[in-house]
N, C-alpha and C positions, 0 to 999 in steps of 0.2 A: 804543341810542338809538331810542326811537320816534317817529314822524314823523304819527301819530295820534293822535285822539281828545283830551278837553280840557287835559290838561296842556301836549302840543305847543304848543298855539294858547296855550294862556295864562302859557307858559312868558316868553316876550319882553319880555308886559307887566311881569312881576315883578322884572325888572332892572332896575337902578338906571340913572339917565340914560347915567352912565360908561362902561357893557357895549358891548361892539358889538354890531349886532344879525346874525342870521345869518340867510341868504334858505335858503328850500328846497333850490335847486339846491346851496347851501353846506353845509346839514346833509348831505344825500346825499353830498355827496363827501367829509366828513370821515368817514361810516362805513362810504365804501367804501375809503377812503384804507385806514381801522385795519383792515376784514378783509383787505386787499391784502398789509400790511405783517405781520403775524400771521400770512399765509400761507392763509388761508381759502381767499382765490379763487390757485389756482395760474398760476405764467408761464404762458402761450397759451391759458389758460382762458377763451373770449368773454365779455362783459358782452353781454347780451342785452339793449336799453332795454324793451321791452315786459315782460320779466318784472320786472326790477327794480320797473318802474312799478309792477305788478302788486302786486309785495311790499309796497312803502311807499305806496301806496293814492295814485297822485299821476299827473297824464299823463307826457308824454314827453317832455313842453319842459324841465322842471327837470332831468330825469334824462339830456338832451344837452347839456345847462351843465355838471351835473358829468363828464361822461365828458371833456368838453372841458378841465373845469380839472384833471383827472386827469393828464392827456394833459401836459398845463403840466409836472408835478413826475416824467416823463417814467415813469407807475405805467402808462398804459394807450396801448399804441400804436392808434390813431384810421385804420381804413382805406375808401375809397372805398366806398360803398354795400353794407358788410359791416359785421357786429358788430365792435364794439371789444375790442381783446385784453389780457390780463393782462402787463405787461412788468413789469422793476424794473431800474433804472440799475446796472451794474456797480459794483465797487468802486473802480474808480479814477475815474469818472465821478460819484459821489456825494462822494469825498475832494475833487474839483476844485469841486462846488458846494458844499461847504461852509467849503472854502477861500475864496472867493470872497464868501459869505455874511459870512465870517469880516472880513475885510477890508473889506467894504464898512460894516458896522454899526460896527467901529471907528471911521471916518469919521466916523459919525455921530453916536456919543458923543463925539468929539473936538470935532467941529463944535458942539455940543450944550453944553459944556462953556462955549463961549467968546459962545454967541449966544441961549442959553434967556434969555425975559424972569423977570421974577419972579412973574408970572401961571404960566408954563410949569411952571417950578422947583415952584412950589407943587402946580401939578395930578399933575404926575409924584412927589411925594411923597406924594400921595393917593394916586394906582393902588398902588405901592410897598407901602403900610397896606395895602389893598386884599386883596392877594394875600399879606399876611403872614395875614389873618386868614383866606382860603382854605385856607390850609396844615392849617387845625386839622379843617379839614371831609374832608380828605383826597380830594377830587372832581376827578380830573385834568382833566376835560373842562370845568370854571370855570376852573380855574387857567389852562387854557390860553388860553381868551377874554380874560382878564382879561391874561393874558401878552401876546398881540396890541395888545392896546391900550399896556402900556408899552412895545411896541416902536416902535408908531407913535409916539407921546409926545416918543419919543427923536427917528427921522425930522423929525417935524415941528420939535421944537427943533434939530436944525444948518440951519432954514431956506435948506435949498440942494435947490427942487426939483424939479432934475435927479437928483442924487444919491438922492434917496426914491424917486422911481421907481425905481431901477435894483435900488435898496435892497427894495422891495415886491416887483416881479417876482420876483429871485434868491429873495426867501422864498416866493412863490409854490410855488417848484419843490421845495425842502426842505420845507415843513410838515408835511408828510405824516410825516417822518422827524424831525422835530421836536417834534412832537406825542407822537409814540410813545414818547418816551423819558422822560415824564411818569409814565407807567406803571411804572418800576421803584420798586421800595422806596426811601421816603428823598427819592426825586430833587425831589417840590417844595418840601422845606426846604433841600436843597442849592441850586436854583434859586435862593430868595430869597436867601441870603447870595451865590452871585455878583452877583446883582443891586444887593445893597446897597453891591458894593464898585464898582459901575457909578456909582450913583445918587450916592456921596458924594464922589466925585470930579467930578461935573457940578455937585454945588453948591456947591463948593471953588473950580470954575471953573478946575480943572486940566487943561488938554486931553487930555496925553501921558499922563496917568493913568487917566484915562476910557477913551481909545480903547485903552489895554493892558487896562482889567479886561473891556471890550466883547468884544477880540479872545479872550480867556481862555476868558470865560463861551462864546464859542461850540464853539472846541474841547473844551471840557469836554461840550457837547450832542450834538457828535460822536460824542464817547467812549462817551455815556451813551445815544447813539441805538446802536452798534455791539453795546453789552454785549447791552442788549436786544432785539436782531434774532438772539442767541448761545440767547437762552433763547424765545423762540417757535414 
């Protein structure tokens, strides 16, 4: 990912309204997220912000937003007037958020299921198209943005939002590990078909149905984050 020169800057405009758009400090941390999780920067290895700055040609405001949202998905422990360091959440601590992840999004496919308008329903069948025709371009890092956005989709249809906060945060802290597992072979056309077993169950207006293929798709990301953390 480059974070210079005219592509970067003209990258944003070229997305269609639907994209989320991503701030600096967000690009830095999803490509320090991927060297993190790849193993590039090793546990205890400092993130130095002036060099980084250095590297992606940017001051040192954006590149303390990401160390910070780093910090969040528990990749980089943040210490008192010292470099921030390279960590990575244990196994059983990564199993508990995405248990938790796992459960909570069911929620909100179940919610989603019983409370999307037909405005909703339709938009979230768009994203859905979306990322079918992503699949053919093979570009993990669209699928993934475009992924963000059917998750929110989902959030915002169980119109209950408390639960989306708790819902955004918990994915906060897995993205990193979420993301990453886009990268194996296969995985974003296996992606779409979980998703499709998501999506037609919320227009069905099946709750129990929805929140089990929600809860599915996540343990499957699990799996497909784990295989992939086997081979880096």
């Amino acid at each position: 990912m480059s974070l210079t020169g005219t592509d970067a800057e003209a990258r944003p405009a070229a997305r269609d309204a639907s994209w989320p758009r991503t701030t600096r400090a967000e690009e830095l941390r999803l490509q320090l997220a991927d060297e993190i999780v790849r193993g590039v920067h090793a546990p205890g290895a400092p993130l130095d912000e002036t060099r980084i700055a250095n590297r992606f040609n940017v001051s040192r405001t954006p590149v303390r937003e990401a160390i910070r949202l780093l910090a969040a998905s528990g990749l980089v422990e943040v210490r008192p007037h010292r470099a921030a360091l390279v960590a990575r959440p244990d196994a059983d601590q990564l199993a508990g958020m995405f248990e938790a992840m796992a459960e909570l999004e069911a929620l909100c496919a179940g919610f989603a299921a019983e409370r999307m308008t037909i405005v909703e329903r339709r938009a979230l069948e768009d994203i859905h198209e979306g990322l079918r025709v992503l699949i053919q371009s093979g570009d993990p890092q669209r699928y993934h943005e475009m992924n963000e956005a059917f998750h929110n989709a989902i959030y915002d249809g169980a119109h209950n939002t408390y639960l989306a906060e708790l819902a955004l945060s918990t994915r906060a802290r897995v993205q990193p590990f979420r993301r990453a597992q886009f990268r194996n072979l296969g995985r974003l056309a296996k992606s779409h078909v979980e998703h499709d077993r998501v999506v037609e169950a919320i227009l069905r207006g099946e709750k129990a149905a929805a929140a089990a293929a929600m809860n599915q798709h996540i343990i499957l990301v699990r799996e497909e984050y784990e295989h992939y953390s086997e081979t880096v």
